[in-house]
C-alpha positions, 0 to 999 in steps of 0.5 A: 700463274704469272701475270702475261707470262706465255704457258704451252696451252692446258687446252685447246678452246679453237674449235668452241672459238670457231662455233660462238664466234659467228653466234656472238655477232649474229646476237650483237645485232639484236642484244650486244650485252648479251653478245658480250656476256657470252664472249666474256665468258668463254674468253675466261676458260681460254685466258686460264688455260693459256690459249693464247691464239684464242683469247686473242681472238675473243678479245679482238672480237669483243672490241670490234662488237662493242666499236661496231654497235656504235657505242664508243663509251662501251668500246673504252669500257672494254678495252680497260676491263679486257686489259685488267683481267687476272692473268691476261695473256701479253701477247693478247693484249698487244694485239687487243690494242693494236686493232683498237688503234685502228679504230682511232679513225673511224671515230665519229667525232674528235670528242671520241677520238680523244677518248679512245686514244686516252684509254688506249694511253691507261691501258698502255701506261708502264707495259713494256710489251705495249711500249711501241703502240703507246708511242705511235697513240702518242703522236697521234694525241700529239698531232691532234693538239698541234692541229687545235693549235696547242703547241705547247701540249703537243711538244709536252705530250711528245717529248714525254716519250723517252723512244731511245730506251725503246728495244723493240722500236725499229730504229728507224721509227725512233729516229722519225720520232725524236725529229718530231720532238726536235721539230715540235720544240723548235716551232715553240722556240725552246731552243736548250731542249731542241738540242738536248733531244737532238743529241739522242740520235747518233750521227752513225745512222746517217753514215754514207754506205758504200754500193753493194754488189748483186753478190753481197746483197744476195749474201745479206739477203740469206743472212738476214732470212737466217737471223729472222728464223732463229729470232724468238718472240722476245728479240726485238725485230731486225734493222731493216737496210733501207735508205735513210736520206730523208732522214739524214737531210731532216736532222742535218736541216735541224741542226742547222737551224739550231745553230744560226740561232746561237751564230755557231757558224763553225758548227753551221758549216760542219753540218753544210758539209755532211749534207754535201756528202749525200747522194742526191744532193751531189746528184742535184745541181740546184741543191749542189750550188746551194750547200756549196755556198753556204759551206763557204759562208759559214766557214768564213764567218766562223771565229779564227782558231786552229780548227777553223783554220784546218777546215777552212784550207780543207774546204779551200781544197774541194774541186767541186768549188769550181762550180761557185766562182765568186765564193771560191775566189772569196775563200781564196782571198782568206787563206792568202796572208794579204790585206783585204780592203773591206769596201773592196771586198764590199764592192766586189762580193757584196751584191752576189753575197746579199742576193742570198738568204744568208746576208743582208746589207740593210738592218733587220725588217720584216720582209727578210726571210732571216733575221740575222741576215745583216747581223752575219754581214756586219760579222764577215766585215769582223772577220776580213778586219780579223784577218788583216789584224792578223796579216799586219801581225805577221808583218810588222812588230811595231807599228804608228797607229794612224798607219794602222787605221789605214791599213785597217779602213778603220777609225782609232776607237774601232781599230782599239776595240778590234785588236782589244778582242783579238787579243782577248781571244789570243789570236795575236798578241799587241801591246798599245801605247797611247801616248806615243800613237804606236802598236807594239806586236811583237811579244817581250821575252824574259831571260828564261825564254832567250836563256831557253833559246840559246841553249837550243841554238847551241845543242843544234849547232852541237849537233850539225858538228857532230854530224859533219865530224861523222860524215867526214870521218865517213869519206875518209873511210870510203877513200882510204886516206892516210893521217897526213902525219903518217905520210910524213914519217914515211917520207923521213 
């Protein structure tokens, strides 16, 4: 017989179960060995036949007399015995290490607490069919370490697991246990593992679903009592359609997180709006207020380039912005091509922005919530310069660099060192002649690029003749007119 495979059952031991059952515990009070013995050894005759409703039950028995005389060391001693046993049942062992787990809390001590939960972890080690409970006394371990203040383990022990490959894990269970993990290296500061394991959860799991009607819930109702009748043991249990909102706001909480600590401020605002697309934040007018303004702030601090432009005029688009005045009008200042003087921008917005945890006008100390607060105000003044490099690009092709410090609020070694990194990141094109003082913005072209010019110039001009040639021929179709040639040979 193959180890733990499920055979129809040779014989049928309930009926000796049901006599020694009571004897056994009625022996434990007085002899708990001898109590055992007996058990063991009918467990034996119902584990070789296959009986597999019985041999759970003795071994379920077995560690309940063993945990209820008070002996832990003897509980532990059982549970590997049991779980190494020629032939045993899986079934019956998953079961065995189920009720074994809830003995976890009535443990006297954490010394034996520990012990149980580290056998419980040998027994499990490498099983497939106990790879769920291994998990769940996992965090258990887990949990016990971060409450000692062991961090470190706790993060070690926990990310060990590998829950995604998990087939009979409920998805949501997976998914509470990789935020733990996420959660645990964050706290410990490993920032490169937080977002490696962050990107085993898809985003798909969180996607809005739309209202069902009271006919499509009882339809998916009697779908799903269908699917659960039909499903053998083997299968792995069914999704559940239950709300995972807490879920979606823990994970989008993380990624947040994640990336203000790489000032990946594009990514930040993404997050911000899938938050923003949740029901009981549209429903919370305190929460609205709040993830409107960030998706603002983090949309203007993100570097300029064609994707940040797209979702900035897309944000610039929300009606919802209405309920934050100040940081509509912000935006707004952003997708007009117009200078904007920053100790204007500092004096208008800069007292409503910094009564924010997201801005600090005053270097970094310990009473900030942020760090980074004043380091993402000195980069919003990095982007309004950008933005007026980029207005004064559009305007001028050349420009005398004293005209342009003013234009910019800048003095001549900023005002370098900002269009040096602009032009770095190509997001315009200047040439500076230092000796003459003058900014060049307009790009030189070579022959080919003017040759390529005129020659398109030439095929459109091309083009709109042949149409007009076409139209004309067209009307005069239309108005039956005669060549004029025609109608003097008629007059001859």
């Amino acid at each position: 017989m193959a180890e733990g495979q499920l055979f129809k059952p040779e014989k049928d031991y309930t009926k000796e179960v049901d006599k020694q059952l009571p004897e056994a515990e009625e022996l434990a009070k007085d002899n708990v060995q001898a109590a055992l013995e007996k058990l063991s050894a009918l467990e034996k005759h119902a584990r070789q036949a296959s009986d597999l409703a019985s041999t759970s039950r003795l071994l379920v028995a077995i560690i309940t007399i063993s945990k209820d005389s008070g002996d832990w060391g003897l509980l532990n001693e059982q549970i590997l015995l049991l779980s190494k046993k020629h032939g045993q049942l899986k079934q019956a062992t998953t079961k065995m290490v189920q009720v074994a787990m809830s003995f976890i809390d009535e443990a006297p001590d954490a010394e034996k607490k520990l012990a149980l939960i580290e056998t419980l972890r040998t027994v499990t080690e490498g099983k497939i069919f106990v790879e769920v409970e291994r998990a769940r006394v996992t965090r258990i371990l887990s949990d016990m370490k971060k409450e000692q203040g062991d961090l470190n383990a706790a993060a070690d022990i926990l990310c060990e697991l590998q829950v995604e490959t998990f087939g009979s894990m409920e998805r949501r269970e997976k998914t509470e246990f990789i935020l733990e993990q996420v959660a645990l290296c964050i706290e410990k500061a490993d920032w490169t593992q937080a977002g490696i394991l962050s990107r085993k959860i898809s985003t798909k799991f969180f996607a809005r679903k739309p209202k069902k009607t009271p006919e499509q819930i009882e339809k998916d109702k009697k779908e799903r009592e269908e699917k659960e009748k039909n499903r053998s043991m083997d299968d792995p249990p069914l999704e559940k359609e239950d709300d995972v909102t807490d879920l979606k706001l823990r994970y989008y909480e993380q990624q947040i997180t994640l990336a203000k600590h790489e000032d990946k401020y594009l990514d930040a605002c993404k997050h911000y709006r899938q938050v923003l697309d949740t029901e009981s934040v549209e429903e919370n007018p305190e929460q609205l207020h709040a993830v409107l303004q960030r998706v603002i702030y983090y949309i203007l601090l993100a570097p300029h380039d064609n994707e940040q432009s797209d979702l900035l005029h897309r944000i610039n688009s929300d009606t919802r912005n209405s309920l934050v005045p100040d940081e509509q009008q912000l935006l707004k200042t952003f997708t007009i091509p117009e200078l904007m003087r920053w100790p204007i921008v500092s004096e208008r917005f800069g007292t409503h922005l910094c009564s924010t945890d997201v801005f600090s006008a005053t270097s970094a100390s310990s009473d900030q919530e942020d760090p980074k607060a004043h380091s993402r105000w000195q980069d919003l003044r990095k982007r309004v310069i950008e933005h007026n490099v980029r207005v004064i690009a559009k305007y001028y092709t050349r420009i005398q660099m004293h005209r342009l410090t003013q234009l910019l609020d800048l003095d001549e070694e900023e005002t370098e060192s900002y269009i040096s990194q602009l032009v770095t990141a190509k997001t315009v094109y200047a040439k500076i002649d230092r000796p003459a003082r003058v900014v060049s913005f307009a790009k030189t072209r070579d022959a080919d690029e003017v040759l390529n010019e005129w020659s398109g110039s030439m095929k459109s001009l091309l083009g709109l003749l042949e149409r007009i040639d076409h139209l004309i021929t067209k009307e005069e179709m239309m108005a039956r007119i005669q060549p004029v040639g025609d109608n003097a040979v008629k007059a001859h």
